[in-house]
N, C-alpha and C positions, 0 to 999 in steps of 0.2 A: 504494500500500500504506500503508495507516495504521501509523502509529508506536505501538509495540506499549507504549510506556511512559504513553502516554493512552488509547489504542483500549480501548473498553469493546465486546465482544462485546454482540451478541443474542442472542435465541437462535434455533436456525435453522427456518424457516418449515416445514411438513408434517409428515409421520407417519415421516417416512426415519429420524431420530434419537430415537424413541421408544423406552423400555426402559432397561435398570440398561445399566452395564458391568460385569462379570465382573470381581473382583477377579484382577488378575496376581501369580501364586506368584512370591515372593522367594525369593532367594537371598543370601546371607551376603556379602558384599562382603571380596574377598581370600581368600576360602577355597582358592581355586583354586591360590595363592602361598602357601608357608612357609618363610620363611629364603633367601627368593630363588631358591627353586626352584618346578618345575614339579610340583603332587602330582595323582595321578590319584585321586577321589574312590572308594574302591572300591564303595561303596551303587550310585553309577552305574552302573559300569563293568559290576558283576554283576547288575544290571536289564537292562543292556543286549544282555546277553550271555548270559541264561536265556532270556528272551523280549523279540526284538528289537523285533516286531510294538506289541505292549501296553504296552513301553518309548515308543515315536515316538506310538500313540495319544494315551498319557495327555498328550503335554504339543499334540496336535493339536487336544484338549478344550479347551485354552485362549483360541483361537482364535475367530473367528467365523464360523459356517460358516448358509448361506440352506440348506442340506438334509447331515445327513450323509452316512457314505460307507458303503457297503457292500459296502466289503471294504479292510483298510489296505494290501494289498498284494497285486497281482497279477504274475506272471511274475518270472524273475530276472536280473541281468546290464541290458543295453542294450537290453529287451525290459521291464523292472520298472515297475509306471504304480503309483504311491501315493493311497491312500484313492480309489479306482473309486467311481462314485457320488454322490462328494461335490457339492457346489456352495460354490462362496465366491468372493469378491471382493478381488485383494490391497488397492486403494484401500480399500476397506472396513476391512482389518484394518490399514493404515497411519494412516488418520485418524477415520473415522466412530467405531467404539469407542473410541478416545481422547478423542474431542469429548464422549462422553458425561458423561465420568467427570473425575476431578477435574485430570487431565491439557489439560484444554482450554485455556487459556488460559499454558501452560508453550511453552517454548520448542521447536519441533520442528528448526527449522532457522537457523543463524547463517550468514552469507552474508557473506564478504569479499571485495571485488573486488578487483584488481591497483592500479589509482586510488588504492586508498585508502576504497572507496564498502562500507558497511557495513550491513545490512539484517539483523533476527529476525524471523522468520514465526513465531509460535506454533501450534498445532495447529489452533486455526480459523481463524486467518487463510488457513492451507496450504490447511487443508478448502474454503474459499469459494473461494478461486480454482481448485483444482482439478475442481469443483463447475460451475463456470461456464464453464471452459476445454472440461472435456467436452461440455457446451451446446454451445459454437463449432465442435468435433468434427463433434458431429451435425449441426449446421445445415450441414454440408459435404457431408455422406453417408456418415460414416465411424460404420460400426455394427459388431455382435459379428465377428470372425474378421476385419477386416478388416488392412489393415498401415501403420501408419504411420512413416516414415521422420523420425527426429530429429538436426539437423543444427546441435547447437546451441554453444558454448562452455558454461564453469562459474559457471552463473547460474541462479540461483532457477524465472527460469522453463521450464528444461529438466526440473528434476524434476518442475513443475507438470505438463509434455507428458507423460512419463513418466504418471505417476499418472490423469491423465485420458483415457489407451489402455487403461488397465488400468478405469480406470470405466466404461467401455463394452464392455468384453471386449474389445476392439483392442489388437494385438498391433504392438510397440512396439519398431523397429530400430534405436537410436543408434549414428551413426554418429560416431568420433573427430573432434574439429573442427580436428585437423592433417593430415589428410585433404584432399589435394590433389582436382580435379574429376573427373579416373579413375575415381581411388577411390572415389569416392560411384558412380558414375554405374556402375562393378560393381555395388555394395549395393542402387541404385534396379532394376538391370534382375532381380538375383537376388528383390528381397524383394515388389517391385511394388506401392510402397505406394500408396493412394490419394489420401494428402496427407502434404507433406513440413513439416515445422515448424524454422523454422532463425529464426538473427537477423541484423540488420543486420553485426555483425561481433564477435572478438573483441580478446585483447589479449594476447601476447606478449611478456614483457619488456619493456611499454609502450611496444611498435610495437603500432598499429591493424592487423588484416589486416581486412581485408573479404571475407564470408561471401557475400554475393549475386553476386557476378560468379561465383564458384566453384559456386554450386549452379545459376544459371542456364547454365554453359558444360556442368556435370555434366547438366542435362536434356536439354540439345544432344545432349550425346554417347550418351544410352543409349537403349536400344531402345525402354524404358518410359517413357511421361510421366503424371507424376500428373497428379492433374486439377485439387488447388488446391495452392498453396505458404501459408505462414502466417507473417509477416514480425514479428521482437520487433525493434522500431529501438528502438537503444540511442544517448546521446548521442554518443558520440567518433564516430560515422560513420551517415550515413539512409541508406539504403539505395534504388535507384532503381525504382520498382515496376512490373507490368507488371498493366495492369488487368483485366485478362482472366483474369489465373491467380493472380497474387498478392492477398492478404489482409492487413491491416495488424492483428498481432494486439491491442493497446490499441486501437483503435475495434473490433474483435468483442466483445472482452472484457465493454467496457460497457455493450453493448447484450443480453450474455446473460444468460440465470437459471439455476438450479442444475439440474444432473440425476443422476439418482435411479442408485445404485450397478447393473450389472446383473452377477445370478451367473452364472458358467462353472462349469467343470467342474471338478474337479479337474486333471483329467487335460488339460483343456485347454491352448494355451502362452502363458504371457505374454510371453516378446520371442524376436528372434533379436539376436544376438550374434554378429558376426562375425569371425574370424581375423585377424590383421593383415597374411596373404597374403606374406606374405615366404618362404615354402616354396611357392609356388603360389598357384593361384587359393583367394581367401578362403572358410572352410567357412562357411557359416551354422549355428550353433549353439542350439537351441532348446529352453528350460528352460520345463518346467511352471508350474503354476501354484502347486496343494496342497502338496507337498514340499516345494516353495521357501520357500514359508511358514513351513511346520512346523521345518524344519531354521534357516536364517537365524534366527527368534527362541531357537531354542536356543540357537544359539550364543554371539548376545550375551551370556547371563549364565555359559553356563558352558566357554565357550574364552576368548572377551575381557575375562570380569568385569565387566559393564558393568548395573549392575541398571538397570530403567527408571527415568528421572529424573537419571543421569546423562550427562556430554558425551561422544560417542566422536566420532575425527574420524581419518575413512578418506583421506588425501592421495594421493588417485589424480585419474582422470577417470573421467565415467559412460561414454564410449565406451568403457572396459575392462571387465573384468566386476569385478574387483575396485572399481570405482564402480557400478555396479548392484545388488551384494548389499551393498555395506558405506557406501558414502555414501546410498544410497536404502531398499533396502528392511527390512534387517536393523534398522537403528537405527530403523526410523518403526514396525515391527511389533511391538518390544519396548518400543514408549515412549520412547526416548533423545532427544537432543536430538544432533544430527548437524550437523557444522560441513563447510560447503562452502567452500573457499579456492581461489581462480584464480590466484594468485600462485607464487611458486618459493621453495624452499628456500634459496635464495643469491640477491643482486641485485635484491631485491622489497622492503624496499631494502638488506639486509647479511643474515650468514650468522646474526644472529638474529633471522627471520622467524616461524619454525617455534617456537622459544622462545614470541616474544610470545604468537600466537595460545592457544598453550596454557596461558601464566600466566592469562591477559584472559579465555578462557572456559571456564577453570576445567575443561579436560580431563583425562579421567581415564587413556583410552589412545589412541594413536598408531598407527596403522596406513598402513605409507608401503613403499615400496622402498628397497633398500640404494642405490642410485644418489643418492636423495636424501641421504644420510647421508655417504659418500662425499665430497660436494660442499659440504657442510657441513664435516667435516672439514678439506677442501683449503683452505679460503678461512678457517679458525678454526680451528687443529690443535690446540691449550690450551684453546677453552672459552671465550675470555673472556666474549662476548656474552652465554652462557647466566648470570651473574654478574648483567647488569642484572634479570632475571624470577626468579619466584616461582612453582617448580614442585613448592609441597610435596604439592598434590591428587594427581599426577599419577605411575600405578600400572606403566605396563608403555609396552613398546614393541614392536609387532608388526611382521614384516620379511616380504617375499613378490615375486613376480615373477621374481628371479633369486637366482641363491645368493649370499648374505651372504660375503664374504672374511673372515677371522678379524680380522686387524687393524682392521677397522671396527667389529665385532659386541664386539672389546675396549674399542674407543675408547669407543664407546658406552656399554657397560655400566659403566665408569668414570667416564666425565662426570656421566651422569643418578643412576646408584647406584638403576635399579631394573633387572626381568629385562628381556634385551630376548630376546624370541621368534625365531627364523627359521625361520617355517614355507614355508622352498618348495615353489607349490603347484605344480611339474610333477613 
């Protein structure tokens, strides 16, 4: 990856990125907040709530869509399919219209590894390699509706997989990379993917685990065997390959060339998401295409406050779904610049990890679990650390996954002196 502080962009070869970008409707920055409360915009509220429909239209216009939809809503309840008809591409409305437009060369993605190892993709950089990863895809046989299995830690090139299932219309299962070989090896036999894309290993509190013995015992065990594996070796561990079914993905990569976004449906699905099985066997859960879109870019500016061009930084993982909407696709569809960190809230290397990142690149909201806060807390009950950083950018703090204790959601809101949110979403 070229280093984004001399990398001078081309421009990109064919007819794929021809045409303006549609300027993105702004919205007022902090409007959302008055006096450290929560205000509900009423102009919205009462759009939303005359005509639901022509409300989710109007901002589905913003978007980029290969055919409209003709119809924004079908059926109601667990039964409801949004914009029938449509075609569009999320890859498409994550990078291609971004690359157009003056956005291209901005920051899409800040990458912190646990190491210490620190990487920015800017929207083209993201776009080329996603571009060419999907190449490597096809060159395997993975084409529209098929499923690929993502088995990866919190590295750049997991969202790359991510994005290039979706450039193909391939329908995209990540699985948690603490995920023992069971556990995959349920998700491989339920999802049947064609190809599984994992890395050499990750890093846990800077212990190595190693990824390939685990996906290789995980193919042992399930009923289903894909047909390739796709290997990211990363330096702290190589990974042992088997040459017959593994793929080393750095020698694919450079040997691919770009390929051209293809539209699905609206109504089509872009991933399964599954349960983390702790009540039972894991549900696979399967989120459209169209609505994902349409709703996610709403939300960034008008739940999170987050106009494009600003940092939002979702402290989850992509195996949850709160890293599928809010580290991947939410922030790359609205233009943001989205920070991915592998690290921990404490012991990565002190209880001001979370501080830095946010002074350094200049985030604006925080979207994490109370468990991190908590832990934070326990290891810095006064604060000190947050003392060495500079967090005057920095607007709100968003809470989710489980319910927030009061005494934390106080601490909090006392330390930093902005709102801090607790939206639990069960």
């Amino acid at each position: 990856m070229p280093d984004p502080k001399t990398h001078k962009a081309s421009p990109p070869a064919g007819g794929e990125l021809e045409g303006l970008l549609e300027e993105t409707r702004q919205f007022d920055p902090g409007e959302a907040f008055r006096d450290g409360a929560w205000v509900v915009d009423p102009d919205v509220y009462g759009r939303a709530g005359k005509d639901p429909l022509a409300f989710w239209e109007s901002f589905a216009r913003e978007l980029e869509w290969q055919k409209p939809w003709d119809a924004v809503l079908q059926g109601r309840g667990p039964d409801a399919r949004w914009f029938v008809g449509g075609k569009i591409n999320a890859s498409t409305n994550c990078l291609d219209r971004h690359v157009r437009g003056p956005r291209r060369n901005k920051a899409a993605l800040i990458w912190e590894g646990e190491p210490g190892d620190r990487r920015t993709w800017t929207y083209f950089d993201l776009w080329r390699e996603v571009n060419k990863f999907g190449n490597v895809l096809r060159g395997l046989g993975v084409t529209k509706g098929d499923r690929v299995a993502i088995y990866m830690p919190l590295i750049p090139e997991a969202v790359v997989a991510m994005l290039a299932c979706a450039r193909l219309g391939a329908v995209h299962s990540v699985v948690f990379g603490g995920f023992a070989a069971n556990e995959l090896a349920v998700r491989i036999n339920d999802a049947e993917p064609k190809v599984v894309v994992s890395a050499s290993c990750g890093i846990e509190v800077k212990k190595v685990i190693e990824y390939k013995p685990l996906l290789d015992e995980a193919i042992r065990l399930a009923r289903h065997k894909p047909e390739r594996c796709l290997i990211f070796q990363r330096p702290m561990a190589k990974a042992a390959m088997n040459p017959h079914v593994d793929v080393d993905w750095t020698e694919a990569l450079a040997a691919a060339k770009p390929h051209e976004c293809v539209p699905v449906s609206a109504t089509d699905p872009l991933y399964i998401l599954y349960t983390s099985g702790t009540t039972g066997q894991p549900k696979g859960v399967v989120r459209d295409t169209g609505g994902h879109i349409v709703s996610l870019q709403w939300t960034m500016n008008n739940i999170y406050d987050c106009p494009p061009g600003t940092v939002y930084w979702a402290a989850s993982d992509i195996g949850w779904v709160v890293g599928h909407s809010y580290i991947v696709y939410g922030p790359l569809f609205n233009g943001n610049t989205t920070v991915l960190y592998e690290g921990k809230p404490v012991g990565t290397p002190d209880p001001g990890a979370f501080w830095r990142v946010i002074s350094q690149h200049k985030v604006r909201a925080l979207f994490t679990a109370p468990t991190a806060f908590r832990a934070i807390k326990r290891d810095d009950p006064k604060g000190e650390y947050l003392k060495k950083y500079d967090l005057a950018g920095f607007k709100t703090l968003f809470l989710a996954g489980e319910r927030c204790d009061p005494d934390t959601l106080q601490w909090a809101e006392k330390l930093l002196g902005v709102p801090v949110i607790d939206h639990w979403w069960q």
